[in-house]
C-alpha positions as CSV (number, residue, x, y, z in Angstrom):
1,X,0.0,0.0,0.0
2,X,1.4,3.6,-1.0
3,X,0.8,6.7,1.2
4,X,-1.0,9.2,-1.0
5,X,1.1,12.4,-1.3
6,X,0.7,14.7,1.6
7,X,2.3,17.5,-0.9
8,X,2.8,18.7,-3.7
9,X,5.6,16.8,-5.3
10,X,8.8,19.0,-5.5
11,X,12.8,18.2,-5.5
12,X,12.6,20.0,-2.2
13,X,9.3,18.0,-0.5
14,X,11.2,14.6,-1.8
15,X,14.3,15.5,-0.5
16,X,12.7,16.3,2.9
17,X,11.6,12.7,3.0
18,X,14.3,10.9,1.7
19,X,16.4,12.5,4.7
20,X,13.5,11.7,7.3
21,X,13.7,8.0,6.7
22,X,17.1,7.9,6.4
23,X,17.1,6.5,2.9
24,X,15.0,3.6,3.5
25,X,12.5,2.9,1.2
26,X,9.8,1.3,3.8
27,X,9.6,0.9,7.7
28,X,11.3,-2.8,8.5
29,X,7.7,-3.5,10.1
30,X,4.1,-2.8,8.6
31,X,2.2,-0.5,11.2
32,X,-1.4,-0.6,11.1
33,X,-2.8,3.0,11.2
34,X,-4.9,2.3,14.1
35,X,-2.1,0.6,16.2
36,X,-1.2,2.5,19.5
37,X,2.2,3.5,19.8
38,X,3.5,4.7,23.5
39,X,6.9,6.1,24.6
40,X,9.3,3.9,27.5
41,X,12.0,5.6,29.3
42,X,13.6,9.0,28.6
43,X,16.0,8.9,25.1
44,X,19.5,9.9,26.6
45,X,21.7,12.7,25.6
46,X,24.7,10.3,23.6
47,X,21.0,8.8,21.5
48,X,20.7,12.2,19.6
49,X,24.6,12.8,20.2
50,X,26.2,9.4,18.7
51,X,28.9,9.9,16.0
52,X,27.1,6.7,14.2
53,X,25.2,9.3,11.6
54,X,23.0,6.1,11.4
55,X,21.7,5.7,14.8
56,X,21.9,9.5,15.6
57,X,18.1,10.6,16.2
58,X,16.6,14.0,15.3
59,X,14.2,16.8,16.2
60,X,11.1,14.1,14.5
61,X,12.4,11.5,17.0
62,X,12.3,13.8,20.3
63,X,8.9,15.2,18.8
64,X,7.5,11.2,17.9
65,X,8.6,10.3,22.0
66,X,7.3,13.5,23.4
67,X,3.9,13.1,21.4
68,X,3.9,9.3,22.4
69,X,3.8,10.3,26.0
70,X,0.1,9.1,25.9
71,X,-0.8,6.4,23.6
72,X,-1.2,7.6,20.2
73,X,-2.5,6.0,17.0
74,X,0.1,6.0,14.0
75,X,-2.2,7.7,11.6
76,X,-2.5,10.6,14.6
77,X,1.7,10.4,14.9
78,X,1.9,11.3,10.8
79,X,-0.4,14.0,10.6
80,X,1.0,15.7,14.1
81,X,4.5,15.3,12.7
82,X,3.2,16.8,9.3
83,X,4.5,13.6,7.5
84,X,3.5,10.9,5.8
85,X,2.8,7.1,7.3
86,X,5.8,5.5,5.4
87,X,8.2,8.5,7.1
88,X,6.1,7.9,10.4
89,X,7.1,4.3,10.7
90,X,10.4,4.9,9.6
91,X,11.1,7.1,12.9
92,X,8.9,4.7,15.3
93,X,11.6,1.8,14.0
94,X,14.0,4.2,15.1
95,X,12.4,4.3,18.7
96,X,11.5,0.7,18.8
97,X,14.9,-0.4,18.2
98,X,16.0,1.5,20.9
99,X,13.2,0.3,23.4
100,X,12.0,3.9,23.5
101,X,8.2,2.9,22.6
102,X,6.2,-0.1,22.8
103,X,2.7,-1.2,20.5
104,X,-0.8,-1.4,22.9
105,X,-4.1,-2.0,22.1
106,X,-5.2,-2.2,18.3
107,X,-5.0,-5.8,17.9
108,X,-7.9,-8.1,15.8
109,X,-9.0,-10.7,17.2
110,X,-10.7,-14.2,15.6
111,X,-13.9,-12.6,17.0
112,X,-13.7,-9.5,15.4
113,X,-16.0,-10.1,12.4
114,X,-19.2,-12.2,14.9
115,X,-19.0,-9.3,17.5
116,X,-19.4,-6.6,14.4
117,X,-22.6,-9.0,12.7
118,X,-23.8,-9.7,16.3
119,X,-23.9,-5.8,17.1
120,X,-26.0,-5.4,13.5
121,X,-28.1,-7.3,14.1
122,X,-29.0,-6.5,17.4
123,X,-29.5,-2.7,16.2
124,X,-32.1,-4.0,13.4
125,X,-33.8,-5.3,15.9
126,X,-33.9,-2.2,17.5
């Protein structure tokens, strides 16, 4: 699945993404847009300071943990941090690799498709 632009394509606006995710082409996990995303711990100074250009995290990261303080919903992370849901899961890999945030909630179940026909029907018979 592709992101729809956010922008107008420009040299500038693709540039702007290319250096948010580093490179990568796609997030190392598929997020689903309604999974919950919460912030561990406290990034350390020497996270943002490393001389590994790699692992060196940026103003999106400290914005991503800071938002993340409460549980927030991927979709919500992208359009807080103005970007869009491929460079959003780029920068949560970032944090999840170094334990800064952890996944709740948002998780189907076997169940998920009875509950939804039993709660129909049960409002037609309203």
């Amino acid at each position: 699945m592709t992101d729809p632009p956010s922008e107008p394509y420009t040299v500038q606006n693709s540039l702007r993404r290319f250096t948010q995710k580093r490179g990568r082409a796609k997030p190392k996990r598929r997020y689903d847009v309604a999974m919950m995303v919460v912030a561990r711990g406290t990034p350390h100074q020497t996270d943002y300071e490393t001389t590994d250009p790699g692992l060196r995290l940026r103003e999106e990261h400290r914005a991503l943990h800071a938002l993340c303080r409460r549980p927030c919903a991927v979709a919500e992370i992208a359009a807080r941090l103005d970007v869009n849901l491929s460079v959003a899961g780029t920068l949560i890999d970032d944090l999840a690799e170094l334990n800064l945030v952890e996944f709740v909630g948002a998780r189907r179940t076997v169940h998920h498709r009875r509950v939804l026909e039993t709660a129909l029907r049960e409002l037609k018979a309203m």
